[in-house]
C-alpha positions in Angstrom: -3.6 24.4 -26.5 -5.9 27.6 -26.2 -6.9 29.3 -23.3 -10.4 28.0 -23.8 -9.4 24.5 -22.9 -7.5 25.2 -20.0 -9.9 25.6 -17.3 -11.2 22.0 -17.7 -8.1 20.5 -17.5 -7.4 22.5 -14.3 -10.5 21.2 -12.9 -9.6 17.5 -13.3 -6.2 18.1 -12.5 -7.5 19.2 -9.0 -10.5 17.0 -8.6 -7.7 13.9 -9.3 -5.6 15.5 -6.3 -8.7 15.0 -3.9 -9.0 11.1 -4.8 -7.0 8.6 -4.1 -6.0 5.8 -6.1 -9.8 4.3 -5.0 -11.5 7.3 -6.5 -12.6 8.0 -3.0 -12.2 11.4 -1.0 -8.5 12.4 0.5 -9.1 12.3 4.6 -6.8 15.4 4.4 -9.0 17.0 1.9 -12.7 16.3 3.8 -10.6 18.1 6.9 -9.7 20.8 4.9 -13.4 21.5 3.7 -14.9 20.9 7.3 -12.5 23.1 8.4 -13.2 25.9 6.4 -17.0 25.5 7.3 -16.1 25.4 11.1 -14.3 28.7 10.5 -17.2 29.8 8.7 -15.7 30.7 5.3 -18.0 29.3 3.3 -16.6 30.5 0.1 -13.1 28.6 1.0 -15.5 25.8 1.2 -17.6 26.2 -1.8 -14.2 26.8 -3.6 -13.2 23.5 -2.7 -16.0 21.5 -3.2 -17.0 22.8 -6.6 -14.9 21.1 -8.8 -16.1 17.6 -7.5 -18.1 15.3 -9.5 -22.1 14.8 -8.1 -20.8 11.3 -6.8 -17.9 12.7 -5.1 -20.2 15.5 -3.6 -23.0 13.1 -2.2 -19.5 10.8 -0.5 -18.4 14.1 1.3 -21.6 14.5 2.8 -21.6 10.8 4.2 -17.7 11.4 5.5 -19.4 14.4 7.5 -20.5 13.6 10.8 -23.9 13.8 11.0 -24.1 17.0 13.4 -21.7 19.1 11.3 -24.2 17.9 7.9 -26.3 21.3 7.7 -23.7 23.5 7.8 -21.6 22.2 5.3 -24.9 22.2 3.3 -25.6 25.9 4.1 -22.1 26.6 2.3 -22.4 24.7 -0.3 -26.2 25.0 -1.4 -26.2 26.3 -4.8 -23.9 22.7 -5.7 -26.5 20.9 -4.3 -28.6 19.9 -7.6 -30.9 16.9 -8.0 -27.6 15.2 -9.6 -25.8 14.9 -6.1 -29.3 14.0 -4.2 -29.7 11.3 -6.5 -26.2 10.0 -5.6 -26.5 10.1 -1.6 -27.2 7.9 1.3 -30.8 7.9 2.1 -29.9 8.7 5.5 -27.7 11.7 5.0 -30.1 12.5 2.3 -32.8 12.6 4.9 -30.6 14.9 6.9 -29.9 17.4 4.1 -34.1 17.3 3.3 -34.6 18.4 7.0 -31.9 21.6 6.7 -33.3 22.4 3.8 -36.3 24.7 2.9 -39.0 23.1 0.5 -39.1 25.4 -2.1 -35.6 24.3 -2.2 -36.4 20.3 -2.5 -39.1 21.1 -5.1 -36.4 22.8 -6.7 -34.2 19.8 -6.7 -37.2 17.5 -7.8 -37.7 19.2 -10.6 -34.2 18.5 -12.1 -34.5 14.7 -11.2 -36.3 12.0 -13.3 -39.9 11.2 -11.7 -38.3 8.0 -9.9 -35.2 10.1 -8.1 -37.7 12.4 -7.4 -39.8 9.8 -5.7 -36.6 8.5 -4.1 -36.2 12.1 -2.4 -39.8 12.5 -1.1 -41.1 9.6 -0.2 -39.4 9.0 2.6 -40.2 12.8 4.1 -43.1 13.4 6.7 -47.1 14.0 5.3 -46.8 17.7 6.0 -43.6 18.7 4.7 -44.7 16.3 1.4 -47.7 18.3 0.9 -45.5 21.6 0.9 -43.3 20.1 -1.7 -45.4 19.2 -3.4 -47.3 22.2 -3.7 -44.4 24.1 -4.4 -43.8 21.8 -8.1 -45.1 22.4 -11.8 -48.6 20.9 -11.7 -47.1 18.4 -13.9 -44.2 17.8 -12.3 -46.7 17.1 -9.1 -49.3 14.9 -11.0 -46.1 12.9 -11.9 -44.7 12.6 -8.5 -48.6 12.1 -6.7 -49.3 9.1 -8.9 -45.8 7.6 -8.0 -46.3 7.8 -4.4 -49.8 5.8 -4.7 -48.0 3.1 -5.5 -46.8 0.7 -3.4 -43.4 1.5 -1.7 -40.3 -1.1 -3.8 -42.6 -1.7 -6.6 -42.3 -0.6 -10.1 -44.5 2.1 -10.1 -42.0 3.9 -7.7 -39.1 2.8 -9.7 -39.7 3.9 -12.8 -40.0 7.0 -15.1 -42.5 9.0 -16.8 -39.8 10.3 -19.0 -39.9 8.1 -22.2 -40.4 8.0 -25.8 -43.7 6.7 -27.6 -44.5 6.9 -31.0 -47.7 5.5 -33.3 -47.6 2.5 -34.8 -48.3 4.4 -38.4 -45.1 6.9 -38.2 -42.1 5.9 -40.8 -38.9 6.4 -39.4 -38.5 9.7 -40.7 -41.5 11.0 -38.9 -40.0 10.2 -35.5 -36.8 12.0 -36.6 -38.7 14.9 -37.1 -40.5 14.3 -33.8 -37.5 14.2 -31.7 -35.5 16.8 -33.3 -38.0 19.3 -33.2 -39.8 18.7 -29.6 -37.0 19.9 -26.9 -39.0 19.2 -24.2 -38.5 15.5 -25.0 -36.1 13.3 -22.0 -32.8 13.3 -23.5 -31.9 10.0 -21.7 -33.4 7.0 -23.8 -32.4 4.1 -25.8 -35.7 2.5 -27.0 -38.5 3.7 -28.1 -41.6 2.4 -27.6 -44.6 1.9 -30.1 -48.1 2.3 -28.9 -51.0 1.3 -30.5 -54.2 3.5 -30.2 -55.2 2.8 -26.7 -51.5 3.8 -25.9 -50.4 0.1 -25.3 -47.1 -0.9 -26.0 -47.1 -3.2 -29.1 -42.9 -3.0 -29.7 -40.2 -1.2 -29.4 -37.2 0.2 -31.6 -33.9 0.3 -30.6 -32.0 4.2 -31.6 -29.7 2.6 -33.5 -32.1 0.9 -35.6 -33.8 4.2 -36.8 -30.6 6.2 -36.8 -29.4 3.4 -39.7 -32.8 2.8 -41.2 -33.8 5.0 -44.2 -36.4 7.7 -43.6 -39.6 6.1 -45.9 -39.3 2.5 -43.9 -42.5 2.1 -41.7 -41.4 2.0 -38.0 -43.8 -0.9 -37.4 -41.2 -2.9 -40.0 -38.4 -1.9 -38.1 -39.5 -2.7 -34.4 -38.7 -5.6 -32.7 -42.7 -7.0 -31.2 -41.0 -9.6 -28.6 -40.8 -7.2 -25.3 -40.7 -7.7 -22.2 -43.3 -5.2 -20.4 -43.4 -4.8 -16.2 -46.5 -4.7 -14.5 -46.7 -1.2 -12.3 -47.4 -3.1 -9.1 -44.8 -5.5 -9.4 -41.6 -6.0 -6.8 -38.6 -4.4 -7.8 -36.7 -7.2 -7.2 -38.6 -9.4 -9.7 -37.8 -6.3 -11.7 -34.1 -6.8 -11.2 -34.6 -10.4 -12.0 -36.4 -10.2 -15.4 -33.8 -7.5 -16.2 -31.1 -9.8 -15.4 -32.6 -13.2 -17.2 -33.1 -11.2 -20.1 -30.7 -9.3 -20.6 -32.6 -6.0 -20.6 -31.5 -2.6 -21.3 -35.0 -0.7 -20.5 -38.4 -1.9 -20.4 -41.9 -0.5 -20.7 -44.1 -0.3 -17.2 -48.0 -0.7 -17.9 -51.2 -0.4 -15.8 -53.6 -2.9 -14.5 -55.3 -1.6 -18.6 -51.6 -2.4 -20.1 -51.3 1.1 -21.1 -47.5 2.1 -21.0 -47.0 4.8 -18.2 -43.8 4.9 -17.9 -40.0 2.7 -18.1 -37.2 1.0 -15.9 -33.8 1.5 -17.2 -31.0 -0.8 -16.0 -29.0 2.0 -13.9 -31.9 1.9 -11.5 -31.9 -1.5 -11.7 -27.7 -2.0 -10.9 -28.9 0.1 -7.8 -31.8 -2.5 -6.7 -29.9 -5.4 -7.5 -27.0 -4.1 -4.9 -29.4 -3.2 -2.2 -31.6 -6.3 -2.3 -28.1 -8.2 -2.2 -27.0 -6.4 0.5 -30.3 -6.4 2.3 -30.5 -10.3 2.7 -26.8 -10.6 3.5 -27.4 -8.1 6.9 -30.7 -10.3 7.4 -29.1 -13.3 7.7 -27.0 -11.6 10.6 -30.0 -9.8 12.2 -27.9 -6.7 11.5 -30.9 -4.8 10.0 -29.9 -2.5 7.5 -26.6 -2.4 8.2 -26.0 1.4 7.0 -23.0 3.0 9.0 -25.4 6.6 8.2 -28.0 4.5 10.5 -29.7 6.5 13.3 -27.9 4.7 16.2 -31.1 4.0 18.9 -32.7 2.3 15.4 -29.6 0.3 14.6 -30.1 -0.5 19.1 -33.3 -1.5 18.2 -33.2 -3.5 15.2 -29.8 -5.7 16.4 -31.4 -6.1 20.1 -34.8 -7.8 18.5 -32.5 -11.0 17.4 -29.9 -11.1 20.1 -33.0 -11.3 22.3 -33.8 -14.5 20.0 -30.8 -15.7 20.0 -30.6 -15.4 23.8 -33.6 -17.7 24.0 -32.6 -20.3 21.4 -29.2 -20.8 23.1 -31.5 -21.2 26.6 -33.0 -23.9 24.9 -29.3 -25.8 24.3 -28.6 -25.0 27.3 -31.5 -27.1 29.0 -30.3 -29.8 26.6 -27.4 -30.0 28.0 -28.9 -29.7 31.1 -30.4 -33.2 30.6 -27.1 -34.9 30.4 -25.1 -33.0 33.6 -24.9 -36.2 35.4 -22.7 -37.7 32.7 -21.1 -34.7 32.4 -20.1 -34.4 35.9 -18.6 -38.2 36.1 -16.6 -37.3 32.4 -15.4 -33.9 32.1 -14.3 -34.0 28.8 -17.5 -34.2 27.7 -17.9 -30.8 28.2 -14.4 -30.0 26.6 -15.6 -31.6 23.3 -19.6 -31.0 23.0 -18.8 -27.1 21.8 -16.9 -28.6 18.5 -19.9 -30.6 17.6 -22.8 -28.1 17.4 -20.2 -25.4 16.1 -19.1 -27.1 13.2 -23.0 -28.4 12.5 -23.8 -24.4 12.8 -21.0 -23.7 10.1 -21.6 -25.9 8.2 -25.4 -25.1 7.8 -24.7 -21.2 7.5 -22.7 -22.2 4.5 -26.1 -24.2 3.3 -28.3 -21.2 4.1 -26.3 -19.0 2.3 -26.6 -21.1 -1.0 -30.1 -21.4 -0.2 -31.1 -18.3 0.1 -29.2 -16.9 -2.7 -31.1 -19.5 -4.9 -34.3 -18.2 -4.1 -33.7 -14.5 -4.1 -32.6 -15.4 -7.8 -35.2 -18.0 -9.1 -32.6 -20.8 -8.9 -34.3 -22.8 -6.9 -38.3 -23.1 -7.0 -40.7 -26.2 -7.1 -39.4 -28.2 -9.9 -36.2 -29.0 -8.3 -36.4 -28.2 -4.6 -36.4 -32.2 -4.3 -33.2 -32.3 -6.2 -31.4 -29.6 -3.9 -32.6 -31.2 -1.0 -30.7 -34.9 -1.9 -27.9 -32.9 -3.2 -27.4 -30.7 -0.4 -27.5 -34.4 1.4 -24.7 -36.1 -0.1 -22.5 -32.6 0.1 -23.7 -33.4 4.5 -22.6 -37.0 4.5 -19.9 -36.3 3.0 -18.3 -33.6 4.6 -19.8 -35.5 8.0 -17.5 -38.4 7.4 -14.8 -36.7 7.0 -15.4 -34.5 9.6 -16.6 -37.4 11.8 -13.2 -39.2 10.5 -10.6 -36.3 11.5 -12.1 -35.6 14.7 -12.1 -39.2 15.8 -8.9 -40.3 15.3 -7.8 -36.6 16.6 -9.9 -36.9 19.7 -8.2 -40.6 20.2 -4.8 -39.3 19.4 -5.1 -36.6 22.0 -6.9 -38.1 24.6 -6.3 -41.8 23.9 -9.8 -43.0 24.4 -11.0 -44.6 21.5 -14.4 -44.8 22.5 -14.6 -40.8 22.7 -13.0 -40.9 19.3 -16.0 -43.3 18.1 -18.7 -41.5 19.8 -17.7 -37.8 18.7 -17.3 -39.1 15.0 -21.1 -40.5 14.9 -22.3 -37.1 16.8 -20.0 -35.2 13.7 -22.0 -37.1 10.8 -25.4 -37.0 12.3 -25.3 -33.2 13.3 -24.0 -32.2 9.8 -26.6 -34.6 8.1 -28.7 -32.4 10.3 -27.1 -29.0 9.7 -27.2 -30.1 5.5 -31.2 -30.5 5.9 -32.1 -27.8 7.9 -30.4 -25.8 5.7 -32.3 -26.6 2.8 -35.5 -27.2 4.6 -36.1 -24.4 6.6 -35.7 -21.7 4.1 -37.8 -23.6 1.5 -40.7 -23.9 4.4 -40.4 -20.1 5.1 -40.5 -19.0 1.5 -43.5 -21.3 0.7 -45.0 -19.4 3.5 -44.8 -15.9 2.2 -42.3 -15.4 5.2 -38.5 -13.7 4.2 -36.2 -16.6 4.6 -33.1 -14.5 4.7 -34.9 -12.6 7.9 -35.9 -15.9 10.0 -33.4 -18.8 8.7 -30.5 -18.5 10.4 -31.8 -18.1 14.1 -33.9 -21.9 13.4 -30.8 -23.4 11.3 -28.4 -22.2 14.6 -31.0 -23.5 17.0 -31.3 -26.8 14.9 -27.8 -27.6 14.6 -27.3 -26.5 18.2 -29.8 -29.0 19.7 -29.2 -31.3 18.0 -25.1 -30.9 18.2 -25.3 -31.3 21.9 -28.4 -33.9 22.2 -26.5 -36.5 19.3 -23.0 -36.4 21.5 -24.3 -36.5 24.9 -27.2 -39.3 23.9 -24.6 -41.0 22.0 -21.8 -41.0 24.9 -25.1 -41.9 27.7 -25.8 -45.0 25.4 -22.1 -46.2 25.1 -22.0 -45.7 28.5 -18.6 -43.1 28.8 -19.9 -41.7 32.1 -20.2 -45.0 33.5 
């Protein structure tokens, strides 16, 4: 092996010693680097930290506390490239932006694709915007400007200016020439797009296509006419869908004119699809975003809003319960047993909502068979109520040896998971027909429902077979 090749395997030798068998950062390694910034030898920590890969780099600043984040930054400032913004937490991201100067951020943008560049300056305050921004190419800044007049999670701020569009009169060999010979071209690209005169997208042509087509074909023979094209003011996560029901690699993005002005690849779209996942799971909890990088009084503020909700639906139970202390007083175990009813009715409807949900946030479910869901979620709610009903009567009479308690809590079983099974399907359906996010609101109505009704069906039901008498 030559000398040449060494110092690369060197590198990945020691960039394997600071990962563990996750691929995630040593704990002993992070100390080691923190260390050496708290003793303020920041060439010990640039030493340390070079040989990491972009990804591993943007993890190290997230397993920094957040006070120690600028520091470690001021060592390390020459390895922080657009690369390793485009891999971090927007959080610590945010965090780095405000330690930094920015002629330095413009510098970063400039390395980035127009949609990572967004990424990094949206999210910063009008004034320091406008200095990055003036600080940028005047292309670079005409790029980014239009971005940000889009609205914020829609295509327009998704995707990239970067792209490859030739006539619909080239032959195959003309666009060889064109990208061999134009270096300014984006080097990241597998389609190519063909515009007609008004620079609308009439096809596109797969790389491999022209790389195995000879150079006299016309490249309006060889490009494919069927494509799917993304309105600029569309959601991204009807992006993510059409990407993911088709099957889609990249995909044009065109004006309200349908001009082409720019393209979506599917490594933006891996990222939406995760977040927009993860988004409507913390929802359904009220646990806002959920990021551990979270300012803490926002994360207070966020959790706090549906506690307080919470608080005030389980008020309302209460007062049902309220309405029946007089049987509950002359037969305690009333109140021993009433908790198992509107429990399992709330699981048992969380597990609803969640399939619910999921359907809508992916198209499965819309207008043409809502019906259908709701009789099927039905029949999965009787049955899984009888059998509920069943075990927890004959337990109740087993343990207790009151078969009328048995009878009664098996009725109040079915009927609250019948109700649990509906509510489920119901509720989110209403929401989303109302332009309202089901995975925000759901579960505090579905929990409400199935409590209610939990404690009203056992207590009416043991009032009218008279088991306080």
């Amino acid at each position: 092996m030559s000398e040449t090749e060494l110092p690369p395997v060197e590198a990945e030798d020691e960039t394997e010693d600071q990962l563990d068998e996750d691929d995630r950062l040593k704990p002993e390694f992070v100390r080691a680097v923190l260390d050496a910034v708290y003793a303020g030898d920041a060439e010990g920590a640039r030493a340390l930290v070079e040989p990491l890969h972009p990804a591993d780099i943007a993890d190290l600043f997230e397993l920094t506390p957040h006070e120690d984040r600028a520091d470690l930054a001021k060592a390390v400032t020459d390895l922080l490239d657009g690369d390793v913004f485009a891999e971090m937490n927007d959080y610590v991201r945010e965090d780095l932006i405000d330690a930094l100067e920015p002629h330095q951020i413009a510098d970063i943008a400039a390395e980035l694709d127009t949609d990572d560049a967004v990424a990094i300056i949206e999210d910063m305050d009008a004034e320091d915007q406008r200095e990055v921004l003036r600080a940028l190419d005047p292309d670079d800044r005409a790029a980014i400007e239009e971005a940000l007049s889009y609205p914020e999670e829609s295509a327009g701020r998704l995707m990239q200016r970067e792209l490859i569009a030739v006539p619909e009169h080239w032959r195959v060999g003309d666009v060889l020439d064109y990208l061999r010979t134009h270096e300014a071209l984006t080097t990241d690209f597998w389609e190519i797009y063909v515009v007609d005169p008004a620079h609308k997208p009439i096809g596109t042509c797969k790389l491999s296509w022209i790389l195995r087509t000879p150079r006299n074909i016309a490249i309006a023979d060889v490009m494919q006419r069927e494509q799917t094209l993304i309105p600029v003011d569309m959601d991204q996560e009807e992006v993510a869908l059409r990407f993911q029901k088709y099957a889609l690699i990249s995909a044009a993005v065109i004006d309200m004119n349908g001009r082409l002005v720019g393209m979506i690849t599917v490594d933006d779209i891996v990222h939406i699809i995760q977040q927009e996942a993860g988004e409507d799971i913390l929802r359904l909890s009220g646990a806002g975003e959920g990021d551990i990088n979270e300012p803490l009084l926002l994360t207070v503020r966020t959790r706090i809003l549906w506690l307080v909700v919470n608080l005030g639906t389980a008020m309302l139970a209460a007062s049902v319960v309220g309405l029946f202390q007089g049987e509950i007083g002359r037969f305690a175990l009333l109140a021993v047993l009433m908790p198992i009813v509107s429990g399992m009715g709330g699981n048992a409807g969380t597990q609803t909502l969640a399939v619910v949900v999921r359907a809508l946030a992916t198209n499965q479910l819309t207008s043409s068979n809502t019906a259908r869901m709701i009789f099927r979620e039905f029949r999965i709610a009787a049955a899984n109520g009888a059998m509920l009903g069943l075990l927890i009567g004959v337990g109740t009479f087993l343990i207790f040896g009151n078969a009328h308690l048995g009878i009664v809590i098996g009725l109040a079983m079915i009927i609250n998971n019948l109700i649990a099974g509906l509510s489920g399907v119901l509720i989110p359906v209403t929401l989303d027909r109302l332009d309202v996010d089901p995975a925000v609101s759901s579960a505090v109505f579905v929990t409400t429902m199935t409590d209610v009704m939990g404690f009203f069906s056992f207590l009416g039901l043991a009032t009218l077979w008279g088991l306080g008498a």
